[in-house]
N, C-alpha and C positions, 0 to 999 in steps of 0.2 A: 504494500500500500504506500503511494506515494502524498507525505505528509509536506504543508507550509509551516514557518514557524516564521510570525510575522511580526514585527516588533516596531511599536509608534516612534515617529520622527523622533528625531536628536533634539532639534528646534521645534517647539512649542508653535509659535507662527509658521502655516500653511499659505504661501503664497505664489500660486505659479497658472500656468498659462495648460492647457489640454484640448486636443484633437479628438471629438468622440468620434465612435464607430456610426454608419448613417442605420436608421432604423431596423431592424429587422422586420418589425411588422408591415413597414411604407414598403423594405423593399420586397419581400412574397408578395404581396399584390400586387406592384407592379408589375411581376415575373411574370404572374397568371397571364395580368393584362395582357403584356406583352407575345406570351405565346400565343393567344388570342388573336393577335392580331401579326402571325406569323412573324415573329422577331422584328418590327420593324420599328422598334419606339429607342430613340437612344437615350441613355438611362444614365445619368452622373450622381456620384457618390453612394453606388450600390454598398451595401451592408458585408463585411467577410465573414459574417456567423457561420458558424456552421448549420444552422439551418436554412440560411440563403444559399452556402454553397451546394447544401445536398438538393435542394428543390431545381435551381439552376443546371446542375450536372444533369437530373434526371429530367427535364424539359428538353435537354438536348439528347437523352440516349432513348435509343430503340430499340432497349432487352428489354425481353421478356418477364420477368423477374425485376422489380424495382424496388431498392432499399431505400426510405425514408427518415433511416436514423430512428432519434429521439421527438423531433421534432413536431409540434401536434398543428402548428400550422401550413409546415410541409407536407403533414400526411393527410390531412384533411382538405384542405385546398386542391393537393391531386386526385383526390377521391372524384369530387365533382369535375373539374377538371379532366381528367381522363377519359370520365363517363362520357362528355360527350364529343369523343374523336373516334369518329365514323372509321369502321373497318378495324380497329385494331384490341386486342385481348393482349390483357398482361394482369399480372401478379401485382400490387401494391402491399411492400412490408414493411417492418421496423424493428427498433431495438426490443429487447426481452422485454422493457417497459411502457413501448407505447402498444407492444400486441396484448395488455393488462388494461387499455383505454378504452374506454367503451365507443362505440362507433357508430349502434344502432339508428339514434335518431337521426344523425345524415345518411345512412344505406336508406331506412326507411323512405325520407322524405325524396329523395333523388330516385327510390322508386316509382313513388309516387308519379312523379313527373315523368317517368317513360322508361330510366337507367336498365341496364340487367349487370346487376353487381350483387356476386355472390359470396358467400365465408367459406375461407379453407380450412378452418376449424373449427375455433368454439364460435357457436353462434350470436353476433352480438358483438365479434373484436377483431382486430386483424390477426393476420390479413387476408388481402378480400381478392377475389378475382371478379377484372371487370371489364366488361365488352363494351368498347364504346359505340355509340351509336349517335344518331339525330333522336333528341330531346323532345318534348313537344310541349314542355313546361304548364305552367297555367296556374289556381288555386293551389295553395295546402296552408297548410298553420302546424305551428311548432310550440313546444311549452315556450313562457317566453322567459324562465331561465335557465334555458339550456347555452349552451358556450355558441361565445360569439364569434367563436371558426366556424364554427356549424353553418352559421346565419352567415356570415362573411362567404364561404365555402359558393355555397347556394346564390348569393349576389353575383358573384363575378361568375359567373357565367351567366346568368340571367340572360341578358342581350342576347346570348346563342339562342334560346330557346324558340322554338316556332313564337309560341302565344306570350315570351315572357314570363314572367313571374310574379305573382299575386304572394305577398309571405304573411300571414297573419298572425304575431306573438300572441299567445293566450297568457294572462297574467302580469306579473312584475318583470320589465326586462332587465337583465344583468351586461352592464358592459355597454352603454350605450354609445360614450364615447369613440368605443371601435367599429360599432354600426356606423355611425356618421360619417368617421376614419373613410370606410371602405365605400360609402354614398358620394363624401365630395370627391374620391380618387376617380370615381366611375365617370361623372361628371367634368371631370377637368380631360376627360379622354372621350368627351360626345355622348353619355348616355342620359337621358332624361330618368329621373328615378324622382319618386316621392315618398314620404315618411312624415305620416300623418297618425295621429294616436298609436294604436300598435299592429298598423298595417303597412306595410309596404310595401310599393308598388314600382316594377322596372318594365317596359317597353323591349320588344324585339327591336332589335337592331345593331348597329356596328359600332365599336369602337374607333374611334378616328388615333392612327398613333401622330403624338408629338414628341418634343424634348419632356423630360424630366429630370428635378434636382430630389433627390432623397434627402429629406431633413436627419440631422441626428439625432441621435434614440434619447429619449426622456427619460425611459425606463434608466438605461447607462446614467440619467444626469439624477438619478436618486441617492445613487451609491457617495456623489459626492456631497449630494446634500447632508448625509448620514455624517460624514466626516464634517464636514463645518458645523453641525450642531455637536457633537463630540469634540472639536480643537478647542484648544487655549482661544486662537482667535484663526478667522484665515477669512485670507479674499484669493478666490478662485475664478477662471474666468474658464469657461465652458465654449469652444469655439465648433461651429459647425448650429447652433440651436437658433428658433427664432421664437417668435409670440404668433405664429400662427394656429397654435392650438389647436392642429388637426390630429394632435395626439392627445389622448385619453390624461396620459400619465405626466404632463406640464402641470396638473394639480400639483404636485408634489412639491411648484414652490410656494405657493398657497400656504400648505399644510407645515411647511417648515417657516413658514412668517411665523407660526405660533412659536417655535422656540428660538426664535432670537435670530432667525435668519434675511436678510432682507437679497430680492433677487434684482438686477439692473437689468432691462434688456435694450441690446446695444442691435445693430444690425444683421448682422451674422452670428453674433456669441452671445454668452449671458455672465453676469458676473454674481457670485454666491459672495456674501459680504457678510461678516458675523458680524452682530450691531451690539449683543448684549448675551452676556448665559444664559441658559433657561431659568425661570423663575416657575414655570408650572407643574404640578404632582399629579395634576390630572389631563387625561386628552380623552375625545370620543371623536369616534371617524366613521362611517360610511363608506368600504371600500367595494362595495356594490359595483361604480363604475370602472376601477382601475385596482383592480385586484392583483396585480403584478406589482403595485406597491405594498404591500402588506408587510412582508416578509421584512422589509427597509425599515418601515417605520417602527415596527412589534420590538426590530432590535435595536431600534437605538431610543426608542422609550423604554425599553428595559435595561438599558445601559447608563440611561439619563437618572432612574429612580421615579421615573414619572408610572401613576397605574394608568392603564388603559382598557374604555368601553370600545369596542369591535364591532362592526356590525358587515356585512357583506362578502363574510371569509364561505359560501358556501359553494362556489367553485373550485377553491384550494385544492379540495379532497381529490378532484381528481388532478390534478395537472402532473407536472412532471415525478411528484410523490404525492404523499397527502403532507401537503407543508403545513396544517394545523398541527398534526401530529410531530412531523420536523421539528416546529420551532418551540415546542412546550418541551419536546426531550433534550434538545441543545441547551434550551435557557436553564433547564434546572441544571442539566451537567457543569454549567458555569455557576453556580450556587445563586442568579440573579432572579427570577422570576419563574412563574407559572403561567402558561395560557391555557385557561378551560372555558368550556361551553358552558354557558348558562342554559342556554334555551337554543330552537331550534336556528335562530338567528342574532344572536349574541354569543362575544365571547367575550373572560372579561383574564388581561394580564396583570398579574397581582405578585408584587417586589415579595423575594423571599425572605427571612431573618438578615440579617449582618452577614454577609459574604466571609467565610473561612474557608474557602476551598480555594487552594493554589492551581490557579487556572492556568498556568506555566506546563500543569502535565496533563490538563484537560484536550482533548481530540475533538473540533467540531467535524462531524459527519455530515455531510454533502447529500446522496441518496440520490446520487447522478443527476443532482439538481443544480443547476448555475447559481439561480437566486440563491439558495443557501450560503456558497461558498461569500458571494459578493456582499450581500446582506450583513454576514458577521465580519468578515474580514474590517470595518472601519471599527469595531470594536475594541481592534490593539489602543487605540485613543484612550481608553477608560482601563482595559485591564493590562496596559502596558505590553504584555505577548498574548498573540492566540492564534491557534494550533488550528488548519484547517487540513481536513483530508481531501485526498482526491482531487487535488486544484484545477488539474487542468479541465474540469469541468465548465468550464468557464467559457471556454471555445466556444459554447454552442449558441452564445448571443457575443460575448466581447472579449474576444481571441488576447486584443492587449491588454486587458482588464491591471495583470500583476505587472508589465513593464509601467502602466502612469500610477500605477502605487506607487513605485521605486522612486518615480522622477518627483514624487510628493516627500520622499524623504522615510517612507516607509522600509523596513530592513527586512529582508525577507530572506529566507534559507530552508532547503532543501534540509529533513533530517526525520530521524526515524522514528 
């Protein structure tokens, strides 16, 4: 097992300049788009996640057999996508973790619509074999908080379909921000789409290709919000971000104005400016719409000593682990906190005794999960070292993740 052992700046003051990675999310859809529209859209500041490279590699290959990794927006994106390219049969799979994802409600509704995508196993997971064909789309409705790849999935191809797509959420939707995400990308590329109560509606018809710029990932720009509400002090300038807010996850500098963070936004970058230490012991968030922040905030209000009310961790369970479970068994491991369920939509994280546990030989476990790894690592901030397994888990959204820890002053080492 290979362990980090990563140890907080020398200097107290955090002040330097960083290059994020562009989106992962922006960039899979515009891949879709793109193969959509037979490769013709030219695409700047594509994402090098690994789960852009694996969607990418496999838009361009013609086996039979296609591995989609870990990645749940790569494998779900080509679910639909696949389904509907006329003439051709293949195999869509993945790692031992994403064939544990359940898959049902997209086979289901992609049935609906005309698909012939079938399970090579257990019914209900990957992976799936799927004959593509001509579409003929039209009406269905979906719980409406089922994951917003699912509903994303289903969008981008819409325009293929003869009739379109009519998608009606029954319920509370989860994630809305990434529906919008995936509504105005359709849009900047010619399609007419409307999103009215919890109906949406797309039009047959073509995608027109243009240029596009890939914004940088938000998600990436939590991790450092995490460290500026943890430093002595620091002003960070975050380059590649705007205030366009076609990402979900730009709340996050919202949510860190609560503890002393103030955000600049400049033309291209943004600058994270610490103004004051936290003074708050309580926070309550709604991660309903950006649930890929969770895991950020959970730990550095558990590192802060602040308790926290939770509410929209019920996507967690499935994603790359169940990161509710993750982050209650790391945080006690470090002797800081608890995260339990109260109710079926409440969690509440609650500071343990007086920390006596020498976190110096404590091992945070990952669970082949990035967030994890990223999430605790600004934590050396407060407990001076901490032990991350598994690092290079990190590849699968931000490949340099541990080279701009290093250039922040961050001491990092290989050890056992």
């Amino acid at each position: 097992m290979s362990v980090f052992s990563i140890q907080k700046p020398v200097l107290s003051n955090i002040e330097i300049a960083i290059q994020l990675n562009g989106s992962k999310s922006i960039s899979n859809r515009v891949l879709i788009i793109d193969a959509i529209c037979q490769h013709q859209i030219p695409i700047e500041n594509l994402s090098n996640a690994d789960d852009t490279v694996f969607l990418q590699r496999i838009l361009q290959s013609n086996e039979s057999v296609l591995d989609a990794g870990a990645g749940g927006t790569t494998f779900r994106f080509l679910t639909a996508f696949l389904a509907t390219q006329e003439g051709r049969e293949c195999v869509l799979t993945g790692s031992e973790r994403m064939q544990q994802r359940p898959i049902r409600i997209l086979v289901d509704a992609l049935r609906q619509l005309g698909a012939d995508i079938s399970y090579e196993n257990q019914d209900g997971f990957p992976p799936l074999r799927i004959r593509g064909k001509k579409i003929k789309g039209g009406k269905i409705s979906l719980p409406a908080d089922t994951s917003s790849q699912y509903i994303t999935a289903l969008l981008l191809i819409a325009p293929t379909l003869e009739e379109g797509l009519e998608l009606e959420l029954i319920g509370t939707i989860v994630s809305v921000p990434y529906i919008k995400m995936t509504l105005k990308m359709m849009e900047y590329f010619g399609v007419t789409t409307s999103f009215i109560d919890n109906k949406i509606v797309v039009k047959s018809g073509n995608y027109q290709p243009r240029p596009f710029f890939v914004e940088c990932d938000w998600s990436a720009a939590s991790y450092f919000y995490s460290i500026a509400v943890l430093a002595s002090s620091a002003k960070i300038e975050l380059q590649g971000l705007t205030n366009q807010q076609i990402q979900g996850d730009s709340v996050i500098a919202s949510i860190a104005s609560n503890f002393g963070i103030e955000t600049i936004y400049n033309e291209k970058s943004i600058e994270l400016i610490k103004k004051h230490h936290n003074t708050i012991t309580s926070f309550s968030y709604d991660f309903l719409e950006c649930p890929d922040l969770a895991q950020t905030v959970v730990a550095f209000c558990a590192a802060s000593k602040v308790e926290m009310h939770c509410n929209g961790l019920q996507t967690l369970r499935i994603k790359e682990t169940d990161r509710i479970s993750a982050l209650d068994v790391e945080l006690r491991k470090l002797g800081l906190a608890t995260l339990t369920e109260v109710d079926v939509n409440h969690w509440h994280l609650q500071q343990l005794p007086e920390n006596t546990i020498d976190t110096k030989n404590v091992t945070i476990a990952t669970y082949e999960d990035h967030r994890m790894a990223m999430s605790f690592a600004p934590l050396a901030l407060s407990l001076g070292t901490i032990r991350i397994a598994e690092p290079n888990v990190v590849t699968k959204s931000y490949p340099l993740f541990w080279e701009d820890l290093k250039k922040m002053g961050f001491v990092i080492a290989t050890t056992l």
